[in-house]
C-alpha positions as CSV (number, residue, x, y, z in Angstrom):
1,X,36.6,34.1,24.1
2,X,34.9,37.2,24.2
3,X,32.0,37.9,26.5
4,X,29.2,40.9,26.1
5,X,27.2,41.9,29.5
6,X,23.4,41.7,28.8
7,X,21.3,44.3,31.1
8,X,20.7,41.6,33.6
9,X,24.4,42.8,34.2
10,X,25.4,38.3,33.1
11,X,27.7,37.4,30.4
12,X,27.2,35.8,26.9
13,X,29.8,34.5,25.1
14,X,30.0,36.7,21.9
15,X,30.6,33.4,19.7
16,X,28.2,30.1,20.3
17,X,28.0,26.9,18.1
18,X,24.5,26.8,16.1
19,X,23.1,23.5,16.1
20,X,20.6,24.1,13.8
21,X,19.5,21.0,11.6
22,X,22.4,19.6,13.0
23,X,21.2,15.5,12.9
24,X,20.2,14.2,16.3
25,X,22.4,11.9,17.7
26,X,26.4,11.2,17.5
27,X,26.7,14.0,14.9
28,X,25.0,16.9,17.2
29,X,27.0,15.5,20.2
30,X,30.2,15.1,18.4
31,X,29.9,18.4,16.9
32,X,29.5,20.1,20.2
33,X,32.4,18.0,22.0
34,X,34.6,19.4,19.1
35,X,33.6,22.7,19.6
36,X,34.0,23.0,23.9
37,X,37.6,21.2,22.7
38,X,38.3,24.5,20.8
39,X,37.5,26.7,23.4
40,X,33.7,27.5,22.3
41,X,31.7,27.9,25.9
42,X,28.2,28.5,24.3
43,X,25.7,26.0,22.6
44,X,22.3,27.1,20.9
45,X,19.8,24.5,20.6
46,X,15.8,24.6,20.3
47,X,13.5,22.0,21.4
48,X,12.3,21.9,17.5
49,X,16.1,21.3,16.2
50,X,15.3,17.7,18.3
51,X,18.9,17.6,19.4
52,X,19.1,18.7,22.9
53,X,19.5,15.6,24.7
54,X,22.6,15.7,22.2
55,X,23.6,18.7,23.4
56,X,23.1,18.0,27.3
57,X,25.7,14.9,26.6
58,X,28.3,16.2,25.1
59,X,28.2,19.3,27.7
60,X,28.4,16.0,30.6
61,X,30.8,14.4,28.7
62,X,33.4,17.3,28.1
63,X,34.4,17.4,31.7
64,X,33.7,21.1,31.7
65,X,32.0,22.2,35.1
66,X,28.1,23.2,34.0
67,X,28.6,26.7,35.0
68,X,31.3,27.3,32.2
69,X,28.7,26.2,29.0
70,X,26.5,28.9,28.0
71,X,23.1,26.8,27.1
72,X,20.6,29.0,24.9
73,X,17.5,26.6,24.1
74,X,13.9,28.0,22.9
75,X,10.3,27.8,22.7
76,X,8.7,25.9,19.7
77,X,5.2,27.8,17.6
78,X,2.6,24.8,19.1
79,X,4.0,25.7,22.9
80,X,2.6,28.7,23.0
81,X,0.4,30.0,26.0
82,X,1.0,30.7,29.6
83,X,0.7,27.1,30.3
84,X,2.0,25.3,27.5
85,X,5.2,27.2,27.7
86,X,5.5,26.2,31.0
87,X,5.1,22.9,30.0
88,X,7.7,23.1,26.9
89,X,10.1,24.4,29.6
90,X,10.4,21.1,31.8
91,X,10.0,19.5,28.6
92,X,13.0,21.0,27.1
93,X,15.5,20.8,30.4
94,X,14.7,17.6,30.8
95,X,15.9,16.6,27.3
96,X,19.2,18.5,28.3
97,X,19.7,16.9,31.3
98,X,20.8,20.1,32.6
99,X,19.7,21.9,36.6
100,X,19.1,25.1,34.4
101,X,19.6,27.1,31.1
102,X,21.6,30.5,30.7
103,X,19.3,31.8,28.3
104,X,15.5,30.4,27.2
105,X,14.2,32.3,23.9
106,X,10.8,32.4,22.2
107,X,11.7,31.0,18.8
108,X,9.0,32.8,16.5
109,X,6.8,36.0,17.8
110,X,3.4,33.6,17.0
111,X,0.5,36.4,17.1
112,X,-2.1,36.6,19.9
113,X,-0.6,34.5,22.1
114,X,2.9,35.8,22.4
115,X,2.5,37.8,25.5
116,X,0.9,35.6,27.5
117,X,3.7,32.6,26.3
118,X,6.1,35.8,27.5
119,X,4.8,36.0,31.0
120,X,5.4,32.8,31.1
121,X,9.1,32.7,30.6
122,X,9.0,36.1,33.3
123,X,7.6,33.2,35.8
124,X,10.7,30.9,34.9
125,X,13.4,33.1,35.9
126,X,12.1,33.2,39.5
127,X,13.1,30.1,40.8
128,X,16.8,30.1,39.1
129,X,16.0,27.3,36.4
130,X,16.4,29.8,33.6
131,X,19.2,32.7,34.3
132,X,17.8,35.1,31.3
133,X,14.9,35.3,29.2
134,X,14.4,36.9,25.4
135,X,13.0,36.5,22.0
136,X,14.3,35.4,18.5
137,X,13.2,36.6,15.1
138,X,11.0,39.9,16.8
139,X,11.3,42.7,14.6
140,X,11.0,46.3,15.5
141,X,7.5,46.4,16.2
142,X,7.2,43.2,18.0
143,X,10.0,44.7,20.5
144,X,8.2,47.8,20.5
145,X,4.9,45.4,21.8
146,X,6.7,43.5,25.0
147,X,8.2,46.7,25.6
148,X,4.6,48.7,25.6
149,X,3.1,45.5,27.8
150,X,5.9,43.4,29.3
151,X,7.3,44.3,33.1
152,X,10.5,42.6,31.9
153,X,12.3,43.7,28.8
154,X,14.3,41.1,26.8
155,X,17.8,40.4,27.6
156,X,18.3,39.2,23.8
157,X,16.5,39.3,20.3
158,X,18.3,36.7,18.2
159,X,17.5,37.3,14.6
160,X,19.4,36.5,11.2
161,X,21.5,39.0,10.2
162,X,24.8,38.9,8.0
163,X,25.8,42.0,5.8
164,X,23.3,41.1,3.2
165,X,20.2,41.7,5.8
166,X,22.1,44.5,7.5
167,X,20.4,47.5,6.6
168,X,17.3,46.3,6.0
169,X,17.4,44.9,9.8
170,X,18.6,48.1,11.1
171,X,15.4,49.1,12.6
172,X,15.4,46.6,14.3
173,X,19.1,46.3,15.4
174,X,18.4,49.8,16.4
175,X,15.4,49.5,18.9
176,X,17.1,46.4,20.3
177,X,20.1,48.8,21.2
178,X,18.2,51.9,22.5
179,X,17.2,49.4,25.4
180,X,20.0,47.3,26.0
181,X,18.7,44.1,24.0
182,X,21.8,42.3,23.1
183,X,21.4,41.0,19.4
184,X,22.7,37.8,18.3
185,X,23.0,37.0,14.8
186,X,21.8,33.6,13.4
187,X,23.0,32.3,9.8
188,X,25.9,34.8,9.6
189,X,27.6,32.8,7.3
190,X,24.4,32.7,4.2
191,X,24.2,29.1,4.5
192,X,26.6,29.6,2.3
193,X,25.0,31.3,-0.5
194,X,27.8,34.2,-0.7
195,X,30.6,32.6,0.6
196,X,32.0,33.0,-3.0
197,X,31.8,36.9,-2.9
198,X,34.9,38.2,-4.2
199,X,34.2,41.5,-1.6
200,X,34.5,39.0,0.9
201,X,37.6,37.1,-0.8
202,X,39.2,40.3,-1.3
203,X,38.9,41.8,2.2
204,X,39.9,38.2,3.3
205,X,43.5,37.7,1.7
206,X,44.0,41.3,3.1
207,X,43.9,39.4,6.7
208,X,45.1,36.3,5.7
209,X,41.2,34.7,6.4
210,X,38.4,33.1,4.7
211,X,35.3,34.3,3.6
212,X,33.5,32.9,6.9
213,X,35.8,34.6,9.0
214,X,35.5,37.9,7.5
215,X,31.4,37.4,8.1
216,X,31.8,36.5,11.7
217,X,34.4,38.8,12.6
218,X,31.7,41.9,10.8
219,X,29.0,40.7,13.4
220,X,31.7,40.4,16.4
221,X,32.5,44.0,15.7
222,X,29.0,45.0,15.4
223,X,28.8,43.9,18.8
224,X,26.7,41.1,17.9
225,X,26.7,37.9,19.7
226,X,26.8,35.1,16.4
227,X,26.0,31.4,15.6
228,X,27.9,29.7,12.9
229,X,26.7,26.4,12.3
230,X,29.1,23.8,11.5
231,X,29.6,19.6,12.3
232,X,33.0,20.0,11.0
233,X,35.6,20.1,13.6
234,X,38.0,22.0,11.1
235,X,35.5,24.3,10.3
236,X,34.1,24.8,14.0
237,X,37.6,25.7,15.2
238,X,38.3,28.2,12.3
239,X,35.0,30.1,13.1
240,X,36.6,30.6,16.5
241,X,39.9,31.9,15.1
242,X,38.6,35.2,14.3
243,X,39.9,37.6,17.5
244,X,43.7,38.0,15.8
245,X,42.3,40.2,13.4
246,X,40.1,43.5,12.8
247,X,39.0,45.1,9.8
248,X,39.1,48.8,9.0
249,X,36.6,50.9,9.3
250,X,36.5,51.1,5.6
251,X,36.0,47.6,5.2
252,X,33.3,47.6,7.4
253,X,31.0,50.4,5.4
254,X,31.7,48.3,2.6
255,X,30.5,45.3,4.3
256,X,27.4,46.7,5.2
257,X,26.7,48.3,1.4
258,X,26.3,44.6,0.3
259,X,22.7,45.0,1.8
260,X,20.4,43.4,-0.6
261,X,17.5,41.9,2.1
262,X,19.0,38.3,2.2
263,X,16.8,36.2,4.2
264,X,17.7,32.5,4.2
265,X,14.9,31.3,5.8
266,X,10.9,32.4,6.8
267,X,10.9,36.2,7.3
268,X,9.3,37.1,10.4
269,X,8.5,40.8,8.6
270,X,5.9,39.1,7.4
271,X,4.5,38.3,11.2
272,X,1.7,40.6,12.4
């Protein structure tokens, strides 16, 4: 599996399983046991997903030793505030069972309050409980804001992206790499809604892969870290199998023209 270095100089696997909407219970724990079988050693779960006790199982039950499982949880809208998010914190490792998280996120930039709910997650890191510390769905200027105010700059922004949100992300792809803010990409895949693209289909029976693939492996060699979402151990394992190929640089510009501002769920441009 391959690993990017966030500017905390730590590793993050560049593939995790999503377990978004993911239903609480045997089907979020069974769906990460069949991913750690296939080699996946990163989970992302949120405390408003309501599956991270799930999550915290399966890691247990896997045999794996904690320190090889990447655990990326986040911050919910209502916890925000010095002391709330403290609060949502304990909250949220307790549910997971787990001595400490690799990664702990603010899920949505909520306005006003977001700096203060980001000074607390600073406070979190110093007593080794959380290893790294970022955002999720900031755009450029919301970066641009921690950045102006915060001593610590984010180790990660994780925001949807897939070739049809590409350009019209770039921004803030952009800003995140001019300070060394590893992007991950959330929803690669469209939920599904262009899996039939017969750009994708074409560019896949050049590789001998699926539509899925070809999306996954275009984040991977954007050097995004990325999140398919899948219960299906079939599918899970074939959203790993995508470092035996690479596609051209050709077929990556070609990609990235299928821009058309593809956002599968709330858009945070809209956030102030």
């Amino acid at each position: 599996m391959s690993t990017l270095t966030l500017r905390t100089k730590r590793t993050i696997p560049q593939i995790g399983l999503g377990v978004y909407q993911a239903e609480p219970g045997p089907d979020t724990k069974n769906a990460v046991l069949a991913a750690l079988e296939a080699g996946y050693r990163h989970v992302d779960t949120a405390s408003i997903y309501k599956n991270e006790a799930d999550v915290g199982e399966a890691i247990a039950a896997s045999g794996l030793d904690r320190s090889e499982v990447y655990v990326t949880t986040k911050l919910w809208n209502e916890d925000h505030g010095f002391d709330k998010a403290l609060r949502a914190f304990e909250r949220s490792l307790s549910q997971l069972g787990l001595a400490y998280v690799d990664l702990y996120l603010i899920h949505w930039p909520v306005p006003i309050l977001r700096l203060d709910t980001w000074r607390a997650l600073e406070r979190l890191t110093l007593d080794g409980r959380v290893r790294d510390i970022g955002v999720s769905n900031y755009m450029a200027r919301h970066i641009d804001e921690i950045l102006q105010y915060a001593p610590v700059i984010p180790a990660v922004n994780q925001i949807e992206l897939s070739p049809y949100l590409y350009k019209t992300r770039l921004d803030t792809v952009e800003r995140c790499r001019e300070h060394d803010i590893v992007i991950e990409a959330y929803s690669p895949l469209t939920k599904g809604r262009k899996l039939d693209d017969p750009v994708l289909a074409e560019i896949g029976r050049v590789h001998g892969k699926t539509s899925a693939q070809v999306l996954i492996r275009w984040a991977i060699q954007h050097g995004f870290v990325v999140l398919p979402k899948s219960v299906n151990p079939a599918r899970i394992q074939a959203n790993r199998d995508v470092f035996d190929f690479e596609l051209t640089e050709g077929q990556m510009r070609r990609l990235d023209d299928l821009d058309e501002g593809l956002v599968t769920g709330w858009d945070p441009a809209d956030v102030a």
